[in-house]
DRENTI-944575 format. One record per atom (N, C-alpha, C, CB): x, y, z. Coordinates in steps of 0.1 Angstrom, whole numbers, plus 5000, padded with zeros to 4 digits. Glycine has a CB too. Example, Ala and Ser with C-alpha at 12.3 -4.5 7.8 and 13.67 -1.06 7.14 Angstrom:
513249435078/512349555078/513249675078/511349555090/512849785071/513749895071/512950005079/514149945057/
//
This chain:
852853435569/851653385575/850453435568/851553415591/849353375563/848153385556/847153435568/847753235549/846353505560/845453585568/844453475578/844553675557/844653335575/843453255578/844453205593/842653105563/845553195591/846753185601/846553275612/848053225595/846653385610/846353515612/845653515624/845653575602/844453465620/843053415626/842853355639/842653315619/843653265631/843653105643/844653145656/844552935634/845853225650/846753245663/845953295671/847953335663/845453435665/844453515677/843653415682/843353645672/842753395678/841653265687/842153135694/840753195677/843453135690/844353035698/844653055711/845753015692/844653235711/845353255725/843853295735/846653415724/842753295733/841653415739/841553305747/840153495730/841253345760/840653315772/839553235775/840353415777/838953165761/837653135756/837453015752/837353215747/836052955748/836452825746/836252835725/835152705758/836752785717/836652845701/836752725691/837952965696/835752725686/836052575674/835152645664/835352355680/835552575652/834752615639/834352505631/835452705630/833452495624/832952405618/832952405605/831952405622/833052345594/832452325583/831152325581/832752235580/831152465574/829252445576/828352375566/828452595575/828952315556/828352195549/828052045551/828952185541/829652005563/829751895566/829351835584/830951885560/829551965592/829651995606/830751915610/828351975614/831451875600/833151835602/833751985613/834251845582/834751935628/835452015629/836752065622/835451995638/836652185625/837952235613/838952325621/837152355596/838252305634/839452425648/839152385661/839052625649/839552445668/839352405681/840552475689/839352255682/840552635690/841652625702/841952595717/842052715703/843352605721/844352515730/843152575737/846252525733/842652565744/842252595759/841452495754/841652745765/840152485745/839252395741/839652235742/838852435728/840752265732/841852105730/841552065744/843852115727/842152155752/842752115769/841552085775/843652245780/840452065775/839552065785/838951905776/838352225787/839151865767/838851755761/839951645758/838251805750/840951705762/841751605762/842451605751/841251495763/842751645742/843151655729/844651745728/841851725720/845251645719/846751735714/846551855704/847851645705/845851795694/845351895682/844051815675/846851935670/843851925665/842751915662/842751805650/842352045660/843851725646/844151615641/843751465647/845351625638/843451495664/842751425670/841651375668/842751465677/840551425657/839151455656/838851465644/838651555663/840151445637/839851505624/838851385614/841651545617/837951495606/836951375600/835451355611/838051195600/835451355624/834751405632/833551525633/835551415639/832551475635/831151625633/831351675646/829051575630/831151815648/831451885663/830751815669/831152035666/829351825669/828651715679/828651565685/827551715676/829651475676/830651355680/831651375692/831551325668/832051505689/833151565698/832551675710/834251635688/831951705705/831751875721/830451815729/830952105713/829351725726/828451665731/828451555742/828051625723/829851535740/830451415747/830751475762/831951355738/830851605763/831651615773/830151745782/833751675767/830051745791/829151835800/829052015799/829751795815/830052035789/830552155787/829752245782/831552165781/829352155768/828552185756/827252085759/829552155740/826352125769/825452035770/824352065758/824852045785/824452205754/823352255741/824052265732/822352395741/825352225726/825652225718/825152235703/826052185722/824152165700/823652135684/822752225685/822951985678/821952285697/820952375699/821852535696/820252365715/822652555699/823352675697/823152675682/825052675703/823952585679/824552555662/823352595651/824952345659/821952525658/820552575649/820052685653/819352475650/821052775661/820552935664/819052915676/820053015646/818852815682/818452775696/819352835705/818552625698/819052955711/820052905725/819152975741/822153005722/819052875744/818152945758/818453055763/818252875770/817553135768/817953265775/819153225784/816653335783/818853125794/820253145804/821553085801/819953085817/821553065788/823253025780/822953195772/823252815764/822553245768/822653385759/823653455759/821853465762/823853485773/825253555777/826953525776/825153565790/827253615764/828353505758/828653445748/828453425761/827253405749/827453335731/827353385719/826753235727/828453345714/828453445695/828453315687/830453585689/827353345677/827453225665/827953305654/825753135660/828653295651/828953335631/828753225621/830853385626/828053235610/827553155602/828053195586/826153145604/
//
């Protein structure tokens, strides 16, 4: 298993909601099972080719979604949220 493997198992299992982006294209490139599950999705081949905001905007969850993404994020979403870029 490759370190990027590695990765994904851990964030596959966390308690949390976790997708990653292509930061050139804003193509999704992850999305773990808890995330999948709340959107309906088998895997992340569901979406594949798809910009996160096609997909996480759609649904009430991620109501600031693209605001997060531009390092926007309102004081009362703050708590919680981690951007890595």
């Amino acid at each position: 298993m490759n370190e990027i493997e590695v990765i994904w198992k851990f964030l596959d299992n966390l308690d949390e909601y976790v997708y990653a982006t292509d930061i050139e294209t804003d193509e999704l490139v992850y999305m773990n099972r808890k995330l999948l599950e709340v959107y309906g999705l088998q895997s992340i081949d569901d979406v594949k080719g798809m910009k996160c905001y096609e997909v996480l905007c759609r649904n009430l969850l991620f109501p600031v979604v693209c605001a997060i993404m531009t390092g926007f994020v309102p004081e009362s979403l703050s708590s919680g949220v981690i951007i890595i870029r």
